[in-house]
BAPAMAR-737551 format. One record per residue (C-alpha): x, y, z; residue number from 1; residue in one letter. Coordinates in steps of 0.5 Angstrom, whole numbers, plus 500, padded with zeros to 3 digits. Example, Ala and Ser with C-alpha at 12.3 -4.5 7.8 and 13.67 -1.06 7.14 Angstrom:
% residues 2
+------+-------+-----+------+------+
! east ! north !  up ! resi ! resn !
+------+-------+-----+------+------+
!  525 !   491 ! 516 !    1 !    A !
!  527 !   498 ! 514 !    2 !    S !
+------+-------+-----+------+------+
//
This chain:
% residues 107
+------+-------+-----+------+------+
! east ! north !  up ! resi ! resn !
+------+-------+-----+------+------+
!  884 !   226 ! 341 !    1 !    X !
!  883 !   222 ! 336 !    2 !    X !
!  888 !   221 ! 329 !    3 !    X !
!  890 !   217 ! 324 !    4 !    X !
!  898 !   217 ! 322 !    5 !    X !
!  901 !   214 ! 316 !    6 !    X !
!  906 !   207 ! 319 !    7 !    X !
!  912 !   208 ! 318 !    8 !    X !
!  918 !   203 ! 320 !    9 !    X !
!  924 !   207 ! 324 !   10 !    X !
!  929 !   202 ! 319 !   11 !    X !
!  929 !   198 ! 315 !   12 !    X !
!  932 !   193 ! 318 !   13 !    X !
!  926 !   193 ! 323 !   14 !    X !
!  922 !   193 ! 318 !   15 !    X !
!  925 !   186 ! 316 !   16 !    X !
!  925 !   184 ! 322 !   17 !    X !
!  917 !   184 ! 322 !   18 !    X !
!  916 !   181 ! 315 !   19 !    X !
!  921 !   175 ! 318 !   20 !    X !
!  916 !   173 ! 324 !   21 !    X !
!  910 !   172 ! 317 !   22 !    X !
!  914 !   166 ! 316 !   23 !    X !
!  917 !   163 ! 322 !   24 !    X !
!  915 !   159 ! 327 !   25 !    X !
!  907 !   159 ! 330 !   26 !    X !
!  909 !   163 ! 336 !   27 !    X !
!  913 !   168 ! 331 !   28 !    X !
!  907 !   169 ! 327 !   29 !    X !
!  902 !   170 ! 332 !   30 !    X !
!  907 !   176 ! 334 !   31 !    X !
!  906 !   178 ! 327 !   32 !    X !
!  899 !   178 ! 327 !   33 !    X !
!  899 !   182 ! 334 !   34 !    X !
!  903 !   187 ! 331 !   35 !    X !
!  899 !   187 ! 324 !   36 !    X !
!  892 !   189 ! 328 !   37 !    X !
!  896 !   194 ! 333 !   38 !    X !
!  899 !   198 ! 326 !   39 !    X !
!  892 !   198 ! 324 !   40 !    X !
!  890 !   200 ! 331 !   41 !    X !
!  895 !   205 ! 330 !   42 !    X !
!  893 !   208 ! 324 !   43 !    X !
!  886 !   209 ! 325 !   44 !    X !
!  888 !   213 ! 333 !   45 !    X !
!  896 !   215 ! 334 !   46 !    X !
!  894 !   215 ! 340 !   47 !    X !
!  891 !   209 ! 343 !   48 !    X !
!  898 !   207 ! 346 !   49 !    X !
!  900 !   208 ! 353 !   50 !    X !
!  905 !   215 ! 353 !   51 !    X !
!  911 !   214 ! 356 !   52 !    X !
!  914 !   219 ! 361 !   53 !    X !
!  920 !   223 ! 357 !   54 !    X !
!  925 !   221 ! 364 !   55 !    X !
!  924 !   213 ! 362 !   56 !    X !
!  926 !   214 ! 355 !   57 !    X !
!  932 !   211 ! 354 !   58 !    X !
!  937 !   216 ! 351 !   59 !    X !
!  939 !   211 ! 344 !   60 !    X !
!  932 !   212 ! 341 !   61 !    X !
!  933 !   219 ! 340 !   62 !    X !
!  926 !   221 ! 341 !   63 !    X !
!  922 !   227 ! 343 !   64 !    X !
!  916 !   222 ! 345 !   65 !    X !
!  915 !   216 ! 346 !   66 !    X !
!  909 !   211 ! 346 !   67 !    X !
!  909 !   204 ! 347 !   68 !    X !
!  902 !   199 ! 345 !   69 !    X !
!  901 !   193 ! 350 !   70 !    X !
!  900 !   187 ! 346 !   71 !    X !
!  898 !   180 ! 348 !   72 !    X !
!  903 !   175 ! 352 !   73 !    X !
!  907 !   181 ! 355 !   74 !    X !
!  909 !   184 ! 348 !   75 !    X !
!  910 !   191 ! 347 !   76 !    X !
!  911 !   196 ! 341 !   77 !    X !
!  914 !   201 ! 342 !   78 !    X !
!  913 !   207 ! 337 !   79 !    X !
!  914 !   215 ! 337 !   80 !    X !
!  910 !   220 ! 334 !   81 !    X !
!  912 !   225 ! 328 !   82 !    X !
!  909 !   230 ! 323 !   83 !    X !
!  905 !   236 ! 324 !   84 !    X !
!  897 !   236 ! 324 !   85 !    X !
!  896 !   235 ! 317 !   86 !    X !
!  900 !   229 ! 317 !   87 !    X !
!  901 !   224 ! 322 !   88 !    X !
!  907 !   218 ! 323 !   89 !    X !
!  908 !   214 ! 328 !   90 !    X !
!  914 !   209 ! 326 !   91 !    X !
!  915 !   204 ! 330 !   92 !    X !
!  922 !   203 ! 333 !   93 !    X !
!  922 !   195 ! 336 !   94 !    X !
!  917 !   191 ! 340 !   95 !    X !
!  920 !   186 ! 346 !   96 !    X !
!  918 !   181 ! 351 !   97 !    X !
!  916 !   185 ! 357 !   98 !    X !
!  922 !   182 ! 361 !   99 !    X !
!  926 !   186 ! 356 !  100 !    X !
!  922 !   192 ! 356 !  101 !    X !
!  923 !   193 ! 363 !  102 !    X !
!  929 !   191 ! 362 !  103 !    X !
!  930 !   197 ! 358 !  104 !    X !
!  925 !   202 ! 362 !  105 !    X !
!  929 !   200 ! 369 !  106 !    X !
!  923 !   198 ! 372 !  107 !    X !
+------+-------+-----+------+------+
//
């Protein structure tokens, strides 16, 4: 299925956090850039990302659904998906190295 959401950031904080990578160092603005093409994936398709199983989410997101888009160079966003059928949001919660995702995920 095929939707287009609405980018919200879960806080404000993360939101910084994004913005901050624009005007860092050249590996911090490549990540902005791969972050920036997978929002605009995002809002095209919610759903593009890989569904995380409910017994892998971990209990601080505080979240239904869980969504992570692999990016390059084993990064990974990590969002969920909200709204009804008229409007759908996908907020992003953070994005991590894929040491720190499996990490998180227990793998």
């Amino acid at each position: 299925m095929i939707l287009p959401s609405e980018i919200r950031f879960v806080e404000a904080k993360v939101k910084e956090a994004f913005y901050k990578l624009e005007i860092g160092d050249q590996s911090e603005k490549e990540l902005f850039r791969l972050i920036n093409q997978a929002l605009n994936n995002l809002e095209i398709n919610a759903f593009c990302g890989i569904q995380i199983p409910k017994r892998l989410i971990p209990k601080e997101y505080n979240v239904s659904n869980l969504w992570k888009y692999n990016l390059r160079n084993a990064w990974r966003l990590i969002y969920t998906i909200e709204g009804s059928k008229a409007v759908v949001i996908s907020l992003i919660l953070e994005w991590m190295n894929h040491k720190e995702y499996d990490r998180r995920f227990n793998y």
